[in-house]
C-alpha positions as CSV (number, residue, x, y, z in Angstrom):
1,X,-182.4,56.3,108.3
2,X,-180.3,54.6,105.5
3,X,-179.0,50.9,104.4
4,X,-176.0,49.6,103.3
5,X,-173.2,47.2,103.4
6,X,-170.6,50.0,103.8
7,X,-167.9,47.3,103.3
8,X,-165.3,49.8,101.8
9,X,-165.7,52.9,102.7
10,X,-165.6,55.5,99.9
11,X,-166.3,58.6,98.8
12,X,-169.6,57.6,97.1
13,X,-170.8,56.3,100.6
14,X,-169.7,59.7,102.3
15,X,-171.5,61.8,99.6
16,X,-174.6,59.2,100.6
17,X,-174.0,59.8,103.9
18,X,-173.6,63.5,104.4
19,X,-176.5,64.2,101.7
20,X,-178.9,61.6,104.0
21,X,-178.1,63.5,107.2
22,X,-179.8,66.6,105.1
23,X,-182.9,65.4,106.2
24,X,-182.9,65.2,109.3
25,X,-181.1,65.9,113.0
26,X,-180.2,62.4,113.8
27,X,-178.8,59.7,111.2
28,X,-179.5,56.4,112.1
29,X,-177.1,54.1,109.9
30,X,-178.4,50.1,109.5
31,X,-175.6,47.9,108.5
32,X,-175.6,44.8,107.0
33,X,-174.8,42.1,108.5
34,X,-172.1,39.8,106.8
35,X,-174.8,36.8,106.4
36,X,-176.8,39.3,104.6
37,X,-174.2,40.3,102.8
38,X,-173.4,36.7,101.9
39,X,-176.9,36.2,100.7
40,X,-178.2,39.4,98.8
41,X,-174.9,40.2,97.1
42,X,-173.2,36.2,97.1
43,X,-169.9,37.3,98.0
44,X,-168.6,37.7,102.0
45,X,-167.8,41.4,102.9
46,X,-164.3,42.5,103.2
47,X,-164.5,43.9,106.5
48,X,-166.4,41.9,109.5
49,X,-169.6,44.1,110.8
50,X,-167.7,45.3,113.6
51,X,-165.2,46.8,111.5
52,X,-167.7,48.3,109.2
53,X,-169.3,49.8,112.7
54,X,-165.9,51.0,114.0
55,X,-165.3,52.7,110.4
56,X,-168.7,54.6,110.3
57,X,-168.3,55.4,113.5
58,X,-165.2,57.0,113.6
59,X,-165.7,58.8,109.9
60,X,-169.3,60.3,111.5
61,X,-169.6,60.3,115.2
62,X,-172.9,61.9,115.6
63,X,-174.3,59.4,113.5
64,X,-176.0,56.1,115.1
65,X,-174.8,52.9,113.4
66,X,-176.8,49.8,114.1
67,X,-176.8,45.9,112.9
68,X,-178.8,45.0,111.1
69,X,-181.6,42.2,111.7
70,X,-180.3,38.9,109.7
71,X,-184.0,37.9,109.0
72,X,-186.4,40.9,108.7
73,X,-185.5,44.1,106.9
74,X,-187.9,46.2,108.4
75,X,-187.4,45.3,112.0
76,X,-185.0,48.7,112.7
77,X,-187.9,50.3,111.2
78,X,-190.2,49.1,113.9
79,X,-187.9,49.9,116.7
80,X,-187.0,53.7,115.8
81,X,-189.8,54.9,113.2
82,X,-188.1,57.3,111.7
83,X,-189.7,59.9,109.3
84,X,-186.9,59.4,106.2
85,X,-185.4,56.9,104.8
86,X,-182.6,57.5,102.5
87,X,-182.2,55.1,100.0
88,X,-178.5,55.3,97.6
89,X,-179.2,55.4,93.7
90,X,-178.7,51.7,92.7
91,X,-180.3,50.5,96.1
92,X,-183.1,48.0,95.5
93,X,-185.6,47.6,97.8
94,X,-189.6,47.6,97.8
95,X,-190.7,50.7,98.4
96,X,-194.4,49.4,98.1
97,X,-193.6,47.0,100.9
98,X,-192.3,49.6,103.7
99,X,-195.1,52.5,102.6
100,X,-197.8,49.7,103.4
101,X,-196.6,49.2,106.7
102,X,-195.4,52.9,107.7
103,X,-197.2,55.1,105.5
104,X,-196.0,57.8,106.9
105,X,-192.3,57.7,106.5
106,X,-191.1,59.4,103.5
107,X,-188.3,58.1,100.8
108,X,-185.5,60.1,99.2
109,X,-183.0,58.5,96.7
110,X,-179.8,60.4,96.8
111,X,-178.0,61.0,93.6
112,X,-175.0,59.7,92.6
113,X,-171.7,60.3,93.0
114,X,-169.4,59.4,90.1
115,X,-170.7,55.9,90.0
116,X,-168.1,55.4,87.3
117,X,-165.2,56.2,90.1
118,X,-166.8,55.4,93.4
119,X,-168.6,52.2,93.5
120,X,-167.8,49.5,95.9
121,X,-167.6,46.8,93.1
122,X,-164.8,48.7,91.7
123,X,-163.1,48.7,94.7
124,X,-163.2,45.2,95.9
125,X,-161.6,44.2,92.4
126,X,-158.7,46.8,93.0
């Protein structure tokens, strides 16, 4: 499983992307939701969440792309348990906070890819 806003999709996200499905058989895909997006990063996505979904989904079709929940984080986490979560290399989230409640799952942080070239700030000034 991974996160992200995925707002303009780039090569950075498909190196994220094709490394996370690595681990695993299935790649379940959480999107931000545009409120979320409003809040965490203060600036309203580009693309609407059904646009980001449609992109995803027509760039990786064996991949699973699902909303994410506007109030709790780790609510997919809940539904599908999975046993890896991806997590890109300037993604910020408390990995203390999801190992307490699913000790089991383990984390990977995938490398960068030319974070100089392919970083979704860069594009949404361009």
């Amino acid at each position: 499983m991974c996160f992200g806003a995925f707002d303009i999709l780039h090569k950075g996200h498909i190196f994220f992307l094709t490394e996370s499905i690595k681990y695993g058989d299935v790649l379940y895909i959480v999107l931000a939701t545009d409120n979320n997006i409003l809040k965490y990063k203060n600036k309203a996505p580009y693309f609407s969440l059904n646009i980001r979904k449609k992109n995803l989904e027509e760039k990786f079709p064996n991949f699973i792309v699902l909303p994410g929940d506007e109030i709790n984080f780790l609510c997919p986490l809940e539904k599908i348990t999975p046993d890896i979560i991806c997590l890109g290399y300037d993604q910020k989230i408390n990995k203390n906070e999801i190992l307490k409640k699913f000790p089991k799952i383990k984390i990977k942080k995938i490398k960068a890819y030319f974070p100089e070239k392919y970083k979704s700030s860069f594009f949404r000034k361009n």
